[in-house]
C-alpha positions in Angstrom: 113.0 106.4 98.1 111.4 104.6 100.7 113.3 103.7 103.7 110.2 102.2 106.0 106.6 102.1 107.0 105.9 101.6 110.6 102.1 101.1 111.2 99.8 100.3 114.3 96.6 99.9 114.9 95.8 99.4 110.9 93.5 96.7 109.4 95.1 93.8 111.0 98.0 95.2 112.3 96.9 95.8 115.8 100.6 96.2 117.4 103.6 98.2 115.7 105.0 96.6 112.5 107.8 97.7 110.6 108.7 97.4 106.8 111.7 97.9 106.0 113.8 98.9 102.2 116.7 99.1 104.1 120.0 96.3 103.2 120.8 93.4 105.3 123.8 94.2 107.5 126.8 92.8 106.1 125.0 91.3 102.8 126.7 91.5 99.9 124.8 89.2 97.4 123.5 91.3 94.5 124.5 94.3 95.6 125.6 95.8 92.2 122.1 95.0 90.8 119.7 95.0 93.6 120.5 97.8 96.2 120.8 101.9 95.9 124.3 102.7 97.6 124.8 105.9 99.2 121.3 106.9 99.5 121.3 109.8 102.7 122.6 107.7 105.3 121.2 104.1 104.5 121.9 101.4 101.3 118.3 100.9 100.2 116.8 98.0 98.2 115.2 98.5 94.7 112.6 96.1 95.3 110.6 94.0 97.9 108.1 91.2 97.7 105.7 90.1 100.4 104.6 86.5 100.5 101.7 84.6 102.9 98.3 83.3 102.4 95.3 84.4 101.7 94.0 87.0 103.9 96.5 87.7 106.3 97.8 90.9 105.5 99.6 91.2 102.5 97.4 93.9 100.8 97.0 95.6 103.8 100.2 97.0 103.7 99.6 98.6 100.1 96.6 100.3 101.6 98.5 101.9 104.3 100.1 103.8 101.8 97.1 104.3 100.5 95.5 106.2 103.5 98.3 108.0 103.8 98.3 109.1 100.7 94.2 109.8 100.6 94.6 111.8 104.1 96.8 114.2 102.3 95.3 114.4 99.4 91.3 114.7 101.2 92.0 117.4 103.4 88.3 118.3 105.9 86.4 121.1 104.8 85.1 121.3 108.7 85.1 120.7 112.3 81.8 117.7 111.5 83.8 115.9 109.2 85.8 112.6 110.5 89.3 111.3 109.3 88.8 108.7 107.7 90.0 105.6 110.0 90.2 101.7 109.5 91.4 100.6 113.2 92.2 96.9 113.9 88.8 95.3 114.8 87.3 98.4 114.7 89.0 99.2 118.1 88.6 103.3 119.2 92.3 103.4 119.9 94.2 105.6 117.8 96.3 104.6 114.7 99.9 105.7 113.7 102.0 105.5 110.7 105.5 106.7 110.3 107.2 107.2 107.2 111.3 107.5 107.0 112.3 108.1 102.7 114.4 110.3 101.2 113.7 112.7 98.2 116.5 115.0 96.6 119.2 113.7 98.7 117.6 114.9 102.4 116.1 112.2 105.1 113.0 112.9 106.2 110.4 111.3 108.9 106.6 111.6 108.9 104.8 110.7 111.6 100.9 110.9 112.2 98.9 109.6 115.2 95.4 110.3 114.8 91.6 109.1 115.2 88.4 109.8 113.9 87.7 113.2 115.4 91.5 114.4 115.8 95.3 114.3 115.0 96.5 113.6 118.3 100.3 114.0 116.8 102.0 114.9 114.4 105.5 115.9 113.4 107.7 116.3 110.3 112.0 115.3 110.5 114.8 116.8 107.8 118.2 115.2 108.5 116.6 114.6 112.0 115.9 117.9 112.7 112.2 118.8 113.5 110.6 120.9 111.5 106.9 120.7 112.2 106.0 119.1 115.4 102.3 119.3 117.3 100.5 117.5 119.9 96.7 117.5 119.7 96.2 121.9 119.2 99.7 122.7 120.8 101.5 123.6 117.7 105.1 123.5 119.4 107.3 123.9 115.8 105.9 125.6 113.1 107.6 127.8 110.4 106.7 131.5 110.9 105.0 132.4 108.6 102.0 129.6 110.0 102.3 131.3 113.4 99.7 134.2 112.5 96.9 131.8 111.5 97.9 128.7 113.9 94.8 129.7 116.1 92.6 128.9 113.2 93.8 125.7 112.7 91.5 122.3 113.2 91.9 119.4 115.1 91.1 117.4 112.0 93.6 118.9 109.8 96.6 117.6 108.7 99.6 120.1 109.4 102.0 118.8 106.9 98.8 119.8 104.5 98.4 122.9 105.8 102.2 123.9 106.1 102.4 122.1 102.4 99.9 124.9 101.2 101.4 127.8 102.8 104.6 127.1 100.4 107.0 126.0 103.4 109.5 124.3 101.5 110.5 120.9 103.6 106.6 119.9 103.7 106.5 120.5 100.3 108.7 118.1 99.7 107.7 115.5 102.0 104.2 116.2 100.9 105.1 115.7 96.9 106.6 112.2 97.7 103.9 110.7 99.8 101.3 112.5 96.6 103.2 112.1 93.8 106.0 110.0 94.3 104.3 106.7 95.6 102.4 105.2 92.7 100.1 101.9 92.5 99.3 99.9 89.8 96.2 98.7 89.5 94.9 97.9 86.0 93.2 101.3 84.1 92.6 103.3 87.4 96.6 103.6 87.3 95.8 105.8 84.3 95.3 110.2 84.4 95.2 112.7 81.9 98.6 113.9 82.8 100.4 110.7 82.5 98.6 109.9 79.1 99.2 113.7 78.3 103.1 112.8 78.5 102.8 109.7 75.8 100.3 112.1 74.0 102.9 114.5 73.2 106.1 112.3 72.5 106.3 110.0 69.7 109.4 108.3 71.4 107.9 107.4 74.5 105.4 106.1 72.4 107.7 104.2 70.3 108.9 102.8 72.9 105.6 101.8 74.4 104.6 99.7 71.9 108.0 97.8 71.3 108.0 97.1 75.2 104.5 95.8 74.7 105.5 94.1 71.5 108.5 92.6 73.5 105.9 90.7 76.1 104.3 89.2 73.0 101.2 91.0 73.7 98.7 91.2 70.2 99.0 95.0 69.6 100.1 96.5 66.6 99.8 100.5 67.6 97.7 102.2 70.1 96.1 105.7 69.9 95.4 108.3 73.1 92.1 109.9 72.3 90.0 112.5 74.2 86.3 111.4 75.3 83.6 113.0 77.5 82.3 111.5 80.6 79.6 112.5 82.5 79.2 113.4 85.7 78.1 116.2 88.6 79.4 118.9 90.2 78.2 121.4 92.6 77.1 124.6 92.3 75.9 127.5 94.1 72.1 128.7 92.5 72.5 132.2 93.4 68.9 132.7 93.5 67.8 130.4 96.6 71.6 130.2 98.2 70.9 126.6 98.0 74.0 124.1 96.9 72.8 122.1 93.9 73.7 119.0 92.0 74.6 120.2 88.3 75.5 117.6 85.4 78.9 118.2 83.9 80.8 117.0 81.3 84.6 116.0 82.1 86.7 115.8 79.6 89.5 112.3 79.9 92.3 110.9 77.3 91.6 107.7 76.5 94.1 104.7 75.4 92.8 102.7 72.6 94.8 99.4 71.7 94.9 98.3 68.2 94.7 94.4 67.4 95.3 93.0 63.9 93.3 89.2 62.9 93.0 87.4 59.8 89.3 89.7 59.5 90.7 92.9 59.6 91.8 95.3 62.4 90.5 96.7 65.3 90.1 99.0 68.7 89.7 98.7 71.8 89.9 100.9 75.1 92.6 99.6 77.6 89.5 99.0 80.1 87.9 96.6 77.8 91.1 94.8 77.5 92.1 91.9 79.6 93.0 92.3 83.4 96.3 91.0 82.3 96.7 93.4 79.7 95.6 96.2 81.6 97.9 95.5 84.5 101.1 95.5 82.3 100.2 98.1 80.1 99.6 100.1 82.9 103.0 99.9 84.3 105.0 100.0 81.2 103.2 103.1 80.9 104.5 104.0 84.5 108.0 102.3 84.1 108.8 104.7 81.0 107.0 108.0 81.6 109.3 108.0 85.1 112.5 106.4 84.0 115.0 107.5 86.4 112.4 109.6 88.6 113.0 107.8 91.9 109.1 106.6 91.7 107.8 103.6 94.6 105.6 101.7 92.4 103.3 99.4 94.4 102.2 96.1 92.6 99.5 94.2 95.0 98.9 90.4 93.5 101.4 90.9 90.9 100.5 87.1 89.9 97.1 87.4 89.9 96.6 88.0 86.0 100.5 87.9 84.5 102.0 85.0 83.0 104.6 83.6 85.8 107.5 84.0 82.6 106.3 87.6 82.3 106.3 88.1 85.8 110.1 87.0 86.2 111.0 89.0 83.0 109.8 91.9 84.8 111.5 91.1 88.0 114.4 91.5 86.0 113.8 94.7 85.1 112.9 96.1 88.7 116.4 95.0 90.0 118.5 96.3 86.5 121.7 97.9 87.1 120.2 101.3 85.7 116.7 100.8 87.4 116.3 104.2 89.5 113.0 103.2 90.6 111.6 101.2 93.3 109.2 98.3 93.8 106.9 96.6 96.5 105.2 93.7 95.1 102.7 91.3 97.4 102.5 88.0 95.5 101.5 84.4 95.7 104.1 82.9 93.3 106.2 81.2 95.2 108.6 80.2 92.2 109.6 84.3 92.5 111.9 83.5 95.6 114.5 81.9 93.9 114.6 84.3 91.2 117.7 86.2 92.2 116.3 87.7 95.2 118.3 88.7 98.6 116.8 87.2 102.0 116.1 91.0 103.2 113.8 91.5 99.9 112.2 88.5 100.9 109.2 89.5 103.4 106.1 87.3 105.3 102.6 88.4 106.5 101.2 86.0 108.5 98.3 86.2 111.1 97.3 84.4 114.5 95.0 83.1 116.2 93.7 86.3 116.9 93.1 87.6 113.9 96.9 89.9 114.3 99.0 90.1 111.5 102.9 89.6 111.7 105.5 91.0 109.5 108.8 89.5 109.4 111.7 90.1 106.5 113.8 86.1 106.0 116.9 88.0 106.7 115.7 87.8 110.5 116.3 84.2 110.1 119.8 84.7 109.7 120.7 81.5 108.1 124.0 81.7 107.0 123.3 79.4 104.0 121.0 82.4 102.6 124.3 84.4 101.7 125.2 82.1 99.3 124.1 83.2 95.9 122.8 79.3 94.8 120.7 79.0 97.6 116.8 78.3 97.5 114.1 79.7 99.8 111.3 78.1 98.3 111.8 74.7 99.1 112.4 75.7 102.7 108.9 78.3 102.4 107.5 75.2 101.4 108.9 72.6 104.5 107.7 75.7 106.7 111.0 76.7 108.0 109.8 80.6 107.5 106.3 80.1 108.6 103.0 81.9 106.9 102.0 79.3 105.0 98.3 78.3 103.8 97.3 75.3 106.3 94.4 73.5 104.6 92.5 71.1 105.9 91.5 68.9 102.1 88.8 66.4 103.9 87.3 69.0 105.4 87.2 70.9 101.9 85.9 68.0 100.2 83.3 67.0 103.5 81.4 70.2 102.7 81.2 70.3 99.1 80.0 66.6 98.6 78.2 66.4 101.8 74.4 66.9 100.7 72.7 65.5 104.3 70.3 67.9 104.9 69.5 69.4 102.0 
């Protein structure tokens, strides 16, 4: 479970900003349903959604995680190849992130501080204790059995990847949640063979696939997970010239085709020639039941953008359920979402200055007292501007530029 993401120097965020899953001090409302007691040493919230307007930020916190996650999972092959870097105006400074969850019952930190060339540090926390720690090539804590080959490591390689790989157990760990555990939905690319593989060979998950579908009054009457070929290029060594080569390879993918039922007959499509809608929701029911109870952070960016708003509360129901084991980030637009049984320290903002610098703030830093009681309202107040990031829009000046044709 996520406990928080601290970020600087990332897209917009050119100071530190910190996001945080942990509970509101001394907040009480929804706890039962809301909230993950007794998780390591914090109470940690099963969901949070991010509001502001347009451009300011929102999204950029899903791709933190994101880059993270690609970092780890894109490891240089040599000393020419740069980290891959998105600084905050392009800016030469280096950026950090630092990641605080827990996975089987331990605490653990990870904190990276790098640029393009280098990882200027880097260090890895269990229960506070250190376990990997290095600062630019000083490699001060390192398991032993890295100490033999520390002398070959790079300045542009990860050590949690590298200690990860030499089967050291805590950055195993730490490496399988940041991989594995974090998840984003985002339409078919949410989709892999092994997660298609699972539905492939139960008929009760898919049972239960299609009456969840069923249940959103989506227009599908079964659904079938086929394998296809896709081409594409790999390469290969031509042992005859010692020259690397481009070779055309065939790839073999499942595929998930949805069946649809009208008055002419029946028939099939592939879930990527289905409606974004439908590809979005499909795409996490597929998530929501292959890892029931798997202690998954599913990432939802513009989770209004193509789901009916009664859909969308339907399925903040489920994030927040009693028996939900999962979490949730969401960034959204739908205001109407506030007042559906949310607490103020699940209520985030992104907004930006004049400067082009994003600001994250949580409403529980407001500290109203009135947002403790359980038939309060934030979106009326959102609204009136008492939280700030709102959309200022200047209408004439809309309207002047589109009707305006002087000039042309």
């Amino acid at each position: 479970m996520l406990i928080d993401l601290t970020i600087s120097n990332f897209r917009s965020y050119k100071n530190i900003a910190t996001f945080s899953m942990e509970t509101g001090s001394r907040l009480s409302k929804f706890k039962s349903t809301n909230t993950f007691e007794n998780m390591g040493n914090s109470n940690i919230l099963k969901s949070a959604f991010i509001f502001g307007p347009n451009a300011n930020g929102k999204t950029n916190i899903v791709q933190a995680f994101q880059l993270i996650k690609y970092l780890l999972k894109n490891p240089t092959d040599s000393n020419d190849v740069l980290l891959t870097t998105d600084t905050f105006g392009n800016s030469e400074l280096p950026t950090s992130f630092n990641l605080n969850f827990t996975k089987n019952d331990k605490n653990y930190t990870y904190f990276l501080e790098y640029s393009h060339e280098e990882v200027i540090a880097e260090y890895l926390k269990v229960n506070n204790k250190t376990v990997l720690k290095r600062d630019r090539q000083e490699f001060e804590i390192i398991p032993k059995l890295l100490i033999p080959v520390k002398n070959t490591f790079r300045k542009n390689q990860l050590l949690l990847f590298l200690a990860q790989s030499y089967n050291f157990e805590p950055a195993q760990n730490a490496y399988s949640w940041i991989t594995q555990d974090v998840l984003f939905i985002r339409g078919r690319n949410s989709l892999n063979n092994k997660l298609l593989k699972k539905f492939q060979n139960s008929e009760r998950l898919q049972e239960r696939l299609l009456n969840f579908v069923q249940a959103a009054d989506f227009s599908v009457t079964s659904f079938e997970i086929v394998e296809s070929s896709d081409e594409g290029y790999q390469i290969d060594l031509d042992k005859e010239s010692q020259e690397l080569k481009f070779v055309k390879s065939e790839q073999k993918k499942l595929k998930l085709l949805l069946k649809h039922t009208t008055e002419s007959g029946t028939f099939m499509l592939p879930l990527s020639e289905e409606s974004e809608g439908t590809q979005v929701f499909i795409s996490l029911a597929l998530q929501l039941l292959a890892n029931s109870g798997q202690g998954k952070l599913i990432i939802i960016d513009e989770f209004e953008r193509s789901l009916h708003h009664e859909l969308s509360i339907a399925l903040m129901d489920i994030f927040n359920n009693k028996s939900q084991r999962n979490q949730f980030i969401i960034t959204t637009h739908d205001l109407d979402l506030m007042d559906n049984n949310l607490r103020s320290d699940q209520i985030w903002f992104v907004e930006k200055n004049e400067f082009g610098e994003s600001d994250l703030y949580s409403l529980f830093d407001f500290k109203s007292p009135d947002s403790k009681r359980n038939d309060f309202g934030f979106k009326k107040r959102y609204i009136a501007g008492k939280y700030g990031a709102n959309q200022i829009i200047n209408k004439n000046r809309l309207l002047q530029n589109i009707f305006d044709n002087r000039g042309l």
